[in-house]
C-alpha positions as CSV (number, residue, x, y, z in Angstrom):
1,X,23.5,2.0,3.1
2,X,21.7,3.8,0.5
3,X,23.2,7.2,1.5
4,X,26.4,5.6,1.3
5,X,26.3,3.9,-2.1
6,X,24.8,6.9,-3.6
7,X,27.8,9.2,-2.4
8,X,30.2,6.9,-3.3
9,X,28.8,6.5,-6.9
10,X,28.1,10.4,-6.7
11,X,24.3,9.9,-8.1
12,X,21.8,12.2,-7.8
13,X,18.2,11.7,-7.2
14,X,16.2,12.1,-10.4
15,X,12.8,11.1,-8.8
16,X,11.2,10.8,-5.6
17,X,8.2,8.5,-3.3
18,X,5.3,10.9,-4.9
19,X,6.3,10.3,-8.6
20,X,7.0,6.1,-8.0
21,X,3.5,5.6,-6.3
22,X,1.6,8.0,-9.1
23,X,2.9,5.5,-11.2
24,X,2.7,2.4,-9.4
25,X,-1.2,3.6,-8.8
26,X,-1.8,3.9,-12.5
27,X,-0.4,0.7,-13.4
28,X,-2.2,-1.1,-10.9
29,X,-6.0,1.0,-11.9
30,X,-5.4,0.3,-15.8
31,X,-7.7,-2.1,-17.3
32,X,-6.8,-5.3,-19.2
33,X,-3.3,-4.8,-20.4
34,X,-0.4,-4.6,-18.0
35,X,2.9,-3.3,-19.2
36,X,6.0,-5.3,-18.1
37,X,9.0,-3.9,-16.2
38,X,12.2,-4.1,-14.9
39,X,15.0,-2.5,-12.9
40,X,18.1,-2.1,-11.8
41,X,19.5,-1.4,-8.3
42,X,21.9,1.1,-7.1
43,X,23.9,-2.1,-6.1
44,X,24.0,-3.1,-9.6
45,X,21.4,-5.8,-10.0
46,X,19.3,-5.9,-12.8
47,X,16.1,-7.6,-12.4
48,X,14.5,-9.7,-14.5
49,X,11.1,-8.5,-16.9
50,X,7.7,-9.2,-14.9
51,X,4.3,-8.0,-15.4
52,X,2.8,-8.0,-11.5
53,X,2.4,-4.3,-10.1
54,X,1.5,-4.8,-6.9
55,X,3.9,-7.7,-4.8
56,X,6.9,-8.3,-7.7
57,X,7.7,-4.1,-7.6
58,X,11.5,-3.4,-6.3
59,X,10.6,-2.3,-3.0
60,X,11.5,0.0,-1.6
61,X,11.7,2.7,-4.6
62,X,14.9,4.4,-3.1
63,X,17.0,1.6,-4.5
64,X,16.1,2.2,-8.4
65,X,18.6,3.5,-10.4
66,X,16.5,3.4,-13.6
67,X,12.7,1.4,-14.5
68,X,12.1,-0.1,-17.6
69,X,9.1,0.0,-19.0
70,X,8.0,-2.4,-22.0
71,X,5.6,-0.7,-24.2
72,X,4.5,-3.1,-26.8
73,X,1.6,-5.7,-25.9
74,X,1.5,-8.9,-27.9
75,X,-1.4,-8.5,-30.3
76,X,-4.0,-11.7,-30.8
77,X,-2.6,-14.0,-33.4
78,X,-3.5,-14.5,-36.6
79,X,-3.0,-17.9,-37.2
80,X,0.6,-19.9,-36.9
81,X,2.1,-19.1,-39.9
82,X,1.6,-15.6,-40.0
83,X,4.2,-13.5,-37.8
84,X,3.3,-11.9,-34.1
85,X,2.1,-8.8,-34.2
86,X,2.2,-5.9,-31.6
87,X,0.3,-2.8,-30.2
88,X,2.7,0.0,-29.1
89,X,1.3,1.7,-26.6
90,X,4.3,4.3,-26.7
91,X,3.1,7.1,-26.8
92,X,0.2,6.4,-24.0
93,X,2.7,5.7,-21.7
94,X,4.9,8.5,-22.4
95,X,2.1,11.0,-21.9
96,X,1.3,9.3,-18.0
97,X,5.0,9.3,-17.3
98,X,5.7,12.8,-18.5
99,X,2.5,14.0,-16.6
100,X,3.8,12.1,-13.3
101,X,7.3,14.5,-14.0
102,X,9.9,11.6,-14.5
103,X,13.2,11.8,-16.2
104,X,12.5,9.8,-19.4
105,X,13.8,8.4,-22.6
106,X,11.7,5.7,-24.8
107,X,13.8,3.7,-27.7
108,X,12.5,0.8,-29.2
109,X,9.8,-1.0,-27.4
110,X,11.5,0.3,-23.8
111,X,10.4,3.6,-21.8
112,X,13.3,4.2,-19.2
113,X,12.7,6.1,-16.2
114,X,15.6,7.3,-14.6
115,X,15.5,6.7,-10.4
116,X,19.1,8.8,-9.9
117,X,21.4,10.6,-12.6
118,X,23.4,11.0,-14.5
119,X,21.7,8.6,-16.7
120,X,22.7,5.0,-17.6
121,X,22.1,3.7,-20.5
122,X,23.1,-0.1,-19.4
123,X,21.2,-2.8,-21.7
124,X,19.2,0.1,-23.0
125,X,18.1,-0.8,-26.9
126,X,19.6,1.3,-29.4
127,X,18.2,4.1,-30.7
């Protein structure tokens, strides 16, 4: 099935099992905040955002076409009246996915790893 679908939409394979459990590992090991994700299948679905790294991932891996990674964590608020404020932890997450060796682009508040190319950039913010 997978070889299939990949030959017939002539992808590539941009990462492999090592590189998706470095980063499934990290996830799980960092303390207090806990990025949220989401993917999209070589079969075209498109998950929705969620925030659990260990039962919620989009097992198994080989499926991914691309992982989204949301990089901004909802600071405290301030009060009601005041507007919500955010950490961006950019350039942290960056560093870990460019150490692990991923194919990678970050716009906005989105880090996209890509699973196959060429690359899509489907529902991928703006630059």
């Amino acid at each position: 099935m997978i070889q299939a679908t990949l030959a017939a939409r002539n992808l590539a394979g941009a990462a492999n099992n090592t590189k998706w459990n470095e980063l499934t590992t990290h996830f799980r090991q960092l303390p207090g905040w806990k990025p949220s994700y989401r993917s999209k299948s070589i079969t075209g679905h498109i998950s929705e955002w969620d925030v659990e790294w260990f039962y919620h991932l989009p097992f198994p891996f080989a499926y991914v076409e691309w992982f989204d990674i949301g990089v901004w964590e909802a600071a405290p608020s301030l009060g009601v009246l005041l507007p919500h404020t955010y950490i961006d932890h950019s350039e942290e997450v960056s560093r870990v996915i460019a150490q692990i060796g991923f194919e990678f682009e970050l716009q906005a508040d989105v880090l996209r790893i890509w699973g196959y190319l060429p690359k899509s950039y489907e529902d991928f913010p703006p630059a």
